[in-house]
VOTI-997150 format. One record per residue (C-alpha): residue number from 1; x, y, z; chain; residue in three letters. Coordinates in steps of 0.2 Angstrom, whole numbers. Each point is the difference from the previous one (the first is absolute). Layout:
# VOTI-997150
torlo num=NUM&px=X&py=Y&pz=Z&chaine=A&residu=ALA .
...
This chain:
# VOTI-997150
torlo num=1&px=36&py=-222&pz=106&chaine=A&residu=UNK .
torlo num=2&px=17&py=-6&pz=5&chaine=A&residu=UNK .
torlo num=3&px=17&py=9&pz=-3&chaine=A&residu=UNK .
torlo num=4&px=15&py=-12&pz=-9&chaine=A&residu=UNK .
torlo num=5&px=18&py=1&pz=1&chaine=A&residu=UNK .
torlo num=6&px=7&py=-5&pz=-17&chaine=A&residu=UNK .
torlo num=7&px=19&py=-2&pz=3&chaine=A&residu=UNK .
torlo num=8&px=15&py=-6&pz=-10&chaine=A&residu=UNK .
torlo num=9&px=8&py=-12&pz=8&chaine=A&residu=UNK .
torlo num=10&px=4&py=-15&pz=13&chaine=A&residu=UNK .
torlo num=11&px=-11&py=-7&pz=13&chaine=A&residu=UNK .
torlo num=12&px=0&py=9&pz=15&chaine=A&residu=UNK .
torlo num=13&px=15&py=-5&pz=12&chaine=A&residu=UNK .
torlo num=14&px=-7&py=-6&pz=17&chaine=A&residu=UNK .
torlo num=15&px=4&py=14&pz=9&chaine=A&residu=UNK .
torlo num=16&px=-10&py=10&pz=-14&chaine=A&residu=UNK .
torlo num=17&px=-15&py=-14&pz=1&chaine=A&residu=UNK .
torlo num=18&px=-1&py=5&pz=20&chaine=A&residu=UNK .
torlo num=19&px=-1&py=16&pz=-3&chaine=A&residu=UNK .
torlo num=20&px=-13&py=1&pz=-11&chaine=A&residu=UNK .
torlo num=21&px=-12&py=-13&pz=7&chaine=A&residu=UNK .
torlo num=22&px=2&py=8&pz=17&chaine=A&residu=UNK .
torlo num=23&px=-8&py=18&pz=-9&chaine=A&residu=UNK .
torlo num=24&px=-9&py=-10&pz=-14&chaine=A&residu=UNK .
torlo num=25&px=-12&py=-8&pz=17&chaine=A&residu=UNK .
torlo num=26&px=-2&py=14&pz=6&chaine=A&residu=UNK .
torlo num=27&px=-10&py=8&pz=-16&chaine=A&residu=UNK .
torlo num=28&px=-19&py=0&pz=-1&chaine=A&residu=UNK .
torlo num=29&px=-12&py=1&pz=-16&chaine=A&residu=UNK .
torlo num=30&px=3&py=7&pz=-12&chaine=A&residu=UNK .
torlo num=31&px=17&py=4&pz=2&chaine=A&residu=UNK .
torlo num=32&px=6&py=-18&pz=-4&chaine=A&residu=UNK .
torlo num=33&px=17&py=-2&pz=-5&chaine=A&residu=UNK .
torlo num=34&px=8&py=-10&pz=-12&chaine=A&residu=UNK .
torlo num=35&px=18&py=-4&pz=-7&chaine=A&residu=UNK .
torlo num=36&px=2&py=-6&pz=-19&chaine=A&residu=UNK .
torlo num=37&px=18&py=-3&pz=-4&chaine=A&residu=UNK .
torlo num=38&px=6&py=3&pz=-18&chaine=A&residu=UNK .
torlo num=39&px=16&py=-12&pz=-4&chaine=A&residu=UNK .
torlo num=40&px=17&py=12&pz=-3&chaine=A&residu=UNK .
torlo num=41&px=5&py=1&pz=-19&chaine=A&residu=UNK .
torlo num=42&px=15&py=-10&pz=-4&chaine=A&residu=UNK .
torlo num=43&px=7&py=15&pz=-11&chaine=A&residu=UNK .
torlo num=44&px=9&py=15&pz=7&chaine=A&residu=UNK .
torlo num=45&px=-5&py=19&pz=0&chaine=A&residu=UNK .
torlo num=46&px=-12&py=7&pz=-15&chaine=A&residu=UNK .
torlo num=47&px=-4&py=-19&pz=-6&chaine=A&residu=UNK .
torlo num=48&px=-4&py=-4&pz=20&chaine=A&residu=UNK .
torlo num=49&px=-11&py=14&pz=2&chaine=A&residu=UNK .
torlo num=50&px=-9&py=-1&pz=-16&chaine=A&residu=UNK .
torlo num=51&px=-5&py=-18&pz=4&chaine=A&residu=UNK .
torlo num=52&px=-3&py=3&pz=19&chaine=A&residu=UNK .
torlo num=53&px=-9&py=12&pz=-6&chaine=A&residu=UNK .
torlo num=54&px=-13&py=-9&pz=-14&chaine=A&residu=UNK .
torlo num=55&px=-2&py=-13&pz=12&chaine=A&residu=UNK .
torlo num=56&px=-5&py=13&pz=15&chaine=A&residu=UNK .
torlo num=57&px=-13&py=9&pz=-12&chaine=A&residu=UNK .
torlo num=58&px=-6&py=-16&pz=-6&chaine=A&residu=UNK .
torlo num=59&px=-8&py=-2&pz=16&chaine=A&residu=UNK .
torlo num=60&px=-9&py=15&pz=4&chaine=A&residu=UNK .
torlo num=61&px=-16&py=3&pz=-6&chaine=A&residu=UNK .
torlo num=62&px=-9&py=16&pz=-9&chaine=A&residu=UNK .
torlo num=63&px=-10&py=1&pz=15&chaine=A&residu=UNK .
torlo num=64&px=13&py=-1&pz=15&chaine=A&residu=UNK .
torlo num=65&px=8&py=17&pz=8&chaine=A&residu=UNK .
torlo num=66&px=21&py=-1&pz=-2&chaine=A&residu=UNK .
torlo num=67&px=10&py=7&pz=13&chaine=A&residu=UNK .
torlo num=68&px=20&py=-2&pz=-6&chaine=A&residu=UNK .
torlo num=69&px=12&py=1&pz=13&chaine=A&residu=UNK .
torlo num=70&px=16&py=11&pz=-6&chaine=A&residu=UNK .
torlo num=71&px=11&py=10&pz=9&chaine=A&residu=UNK .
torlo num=72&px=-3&py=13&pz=-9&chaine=A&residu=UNK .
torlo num=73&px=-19&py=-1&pz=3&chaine=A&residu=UNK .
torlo num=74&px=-11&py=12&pz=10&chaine=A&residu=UNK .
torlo num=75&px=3&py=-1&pz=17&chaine=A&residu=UNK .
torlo num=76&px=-13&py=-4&pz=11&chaine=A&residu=UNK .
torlo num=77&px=-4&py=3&pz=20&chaine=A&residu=UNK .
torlo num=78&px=-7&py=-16&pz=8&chaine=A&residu=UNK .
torlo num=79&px=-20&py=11&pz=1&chaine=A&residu=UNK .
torlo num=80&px=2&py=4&pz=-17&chaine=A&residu=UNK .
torlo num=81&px=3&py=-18&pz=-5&chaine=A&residu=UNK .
torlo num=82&px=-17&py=-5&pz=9&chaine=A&residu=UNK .
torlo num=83&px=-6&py=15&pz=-9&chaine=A&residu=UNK .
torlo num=84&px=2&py=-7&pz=-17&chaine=A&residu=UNK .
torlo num=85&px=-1&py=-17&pz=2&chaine=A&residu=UNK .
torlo num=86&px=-16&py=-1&pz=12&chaine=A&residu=UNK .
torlo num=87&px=-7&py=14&pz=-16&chaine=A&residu=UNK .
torlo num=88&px=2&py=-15&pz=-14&chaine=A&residu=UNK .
torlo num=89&px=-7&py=-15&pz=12&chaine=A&residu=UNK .
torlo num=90&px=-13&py=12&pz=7&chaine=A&residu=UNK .
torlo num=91&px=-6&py=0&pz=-20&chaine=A&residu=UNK .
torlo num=92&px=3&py=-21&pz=-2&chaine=A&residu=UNK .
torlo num=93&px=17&py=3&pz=-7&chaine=A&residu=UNK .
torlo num=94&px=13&py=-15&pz=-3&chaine=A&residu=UNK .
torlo num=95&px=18&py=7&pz=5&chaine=A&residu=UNK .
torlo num=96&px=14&py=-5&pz=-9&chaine=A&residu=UNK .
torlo num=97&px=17&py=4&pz=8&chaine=A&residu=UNK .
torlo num=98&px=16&py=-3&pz=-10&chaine=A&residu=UNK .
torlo num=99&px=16&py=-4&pz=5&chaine=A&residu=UNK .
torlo num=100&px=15&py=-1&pz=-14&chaine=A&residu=UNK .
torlo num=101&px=12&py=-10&pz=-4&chaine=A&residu=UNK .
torlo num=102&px=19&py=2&pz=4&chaine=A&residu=UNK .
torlo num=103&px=0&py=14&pz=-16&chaine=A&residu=UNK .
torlo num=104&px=-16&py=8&pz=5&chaine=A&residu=UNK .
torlo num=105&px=-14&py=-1&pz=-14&chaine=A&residu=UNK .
torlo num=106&px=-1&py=12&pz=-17&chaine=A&residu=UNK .
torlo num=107&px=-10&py=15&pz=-4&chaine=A&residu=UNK .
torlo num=108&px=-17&py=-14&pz=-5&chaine=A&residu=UNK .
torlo num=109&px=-1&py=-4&pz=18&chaine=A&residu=UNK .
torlo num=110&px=2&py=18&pz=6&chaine=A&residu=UNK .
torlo num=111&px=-14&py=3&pz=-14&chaine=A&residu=UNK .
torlo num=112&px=-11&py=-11&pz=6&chaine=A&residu=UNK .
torlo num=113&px=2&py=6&pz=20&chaine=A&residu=UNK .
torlo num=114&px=-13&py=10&pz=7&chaine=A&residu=UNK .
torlo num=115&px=11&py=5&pz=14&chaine=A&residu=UNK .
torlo num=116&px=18&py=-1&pz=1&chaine=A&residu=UNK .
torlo num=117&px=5&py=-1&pz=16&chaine=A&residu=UNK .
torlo num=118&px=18&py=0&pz=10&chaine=A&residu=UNK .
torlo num=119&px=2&py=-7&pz=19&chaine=A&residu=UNK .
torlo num=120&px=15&py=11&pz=1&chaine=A&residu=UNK .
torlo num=121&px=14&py=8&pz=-10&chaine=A&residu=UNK .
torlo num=122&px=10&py=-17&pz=6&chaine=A&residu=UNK .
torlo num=123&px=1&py=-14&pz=-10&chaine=A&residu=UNK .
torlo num=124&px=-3&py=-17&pz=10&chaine=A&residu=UNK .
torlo num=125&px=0&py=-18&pz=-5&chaine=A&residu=UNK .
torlo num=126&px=-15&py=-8&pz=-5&chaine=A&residu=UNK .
torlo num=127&px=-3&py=-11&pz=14&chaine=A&residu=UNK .
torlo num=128&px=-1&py=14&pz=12&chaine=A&residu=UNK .
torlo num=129&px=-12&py=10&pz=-11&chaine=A&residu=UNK .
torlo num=130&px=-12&py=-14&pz=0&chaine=A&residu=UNK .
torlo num=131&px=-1&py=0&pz=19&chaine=A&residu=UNK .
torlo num=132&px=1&py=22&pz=0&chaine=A&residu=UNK .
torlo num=133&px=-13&py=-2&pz=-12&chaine=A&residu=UNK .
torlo num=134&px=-11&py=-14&pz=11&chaine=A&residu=UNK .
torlo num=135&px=2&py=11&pz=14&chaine=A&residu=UNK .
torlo num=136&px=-4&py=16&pz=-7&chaine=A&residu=UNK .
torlo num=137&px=-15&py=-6&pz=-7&chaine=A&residu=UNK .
torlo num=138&px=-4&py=-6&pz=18&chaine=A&residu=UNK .
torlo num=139&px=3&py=17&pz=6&chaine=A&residu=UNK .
torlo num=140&px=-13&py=5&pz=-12&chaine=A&residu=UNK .
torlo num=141&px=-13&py=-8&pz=5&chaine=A&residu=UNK .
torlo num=142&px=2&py=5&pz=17&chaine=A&residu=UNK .
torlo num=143&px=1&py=20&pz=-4&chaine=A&residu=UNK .
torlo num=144&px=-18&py=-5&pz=-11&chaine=A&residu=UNK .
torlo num=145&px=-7&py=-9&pz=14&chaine=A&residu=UNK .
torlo num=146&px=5&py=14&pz=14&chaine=A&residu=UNK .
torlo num=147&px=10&py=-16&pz=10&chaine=A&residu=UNK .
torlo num=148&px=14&py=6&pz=11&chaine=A&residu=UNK .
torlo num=149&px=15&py=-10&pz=-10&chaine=A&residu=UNK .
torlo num=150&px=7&py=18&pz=-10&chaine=A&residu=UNK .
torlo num=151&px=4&py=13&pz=14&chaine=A&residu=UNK .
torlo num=152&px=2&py=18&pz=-7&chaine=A&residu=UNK .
């Protein structure tokens, strides 16, 4: 049971790095957290996410749960986040969360997802998705557990 970030792109900035290892600490079985980066494509637009987008499905197994994040996903309130992702670890899940490339990913990727999910109508750079993304999983955890870190 683990969840996974698959993201296109670079390594995380240093700034990003602190972020995340600061929330990343504070998580406890089984919600571990890990970040698989996914080199950018050196084509532009339809090619680039074509390619992003084999190499990202190439990496996910038949058995993992895929959460695709897309502003134009479902939104979702910070318990209702611990909802679904404590209902797939509860069961022994493996959580795939996907983060696209500059161009986004094509219709196989949104195929493949089992949720599709936006952090907001706003678009935001990678880096600081990463660290939302760190943190909201974080969050989570603490709403599953009954902790006092989410105030309603």
């Amino acid at each position: 049971m683990s969840i996974r970030v698959l993201a296109v792109g670079k390594k995380h900035e240093s700034w990003v790095t602190e972020g995340i290892e600061r929330y990343s600490k504070r998580l406890k079985k089984p919600w571990d957290l890990s970040f698989q980066l996914i080199p950018h494509s050196s084509r532009q637009e339809d090619a680039a996410r074509t390619e992003e987008s084999g190499r990202l499905l190439a990496k996910i197994k038949d058995s993992e749960h895929v959460v695709l994040l897309d502003e134009r996903g479902k939104m979702l309130s910070s318990p209702g986040l611990a909802k679904n992702l404590r209902a797939r670890l509860d069961r022994g899940a493996h959580i795939t969360i996907i983060i696209g490339g500059a161009y986004g990913v094509d219709q196989s990727v949104h195929a493949r997802a089992d949720l599709v999910w936006s952090l907001s109508e706003l678009v935001f750079p990678h880096q600081l998705v990463r660290l939302m993304l760190t943190e909201q999983i974080y969050r989570a955890q603490e709403i599953s557990s009954g902790g006092s870190y989410h105030h309603v």
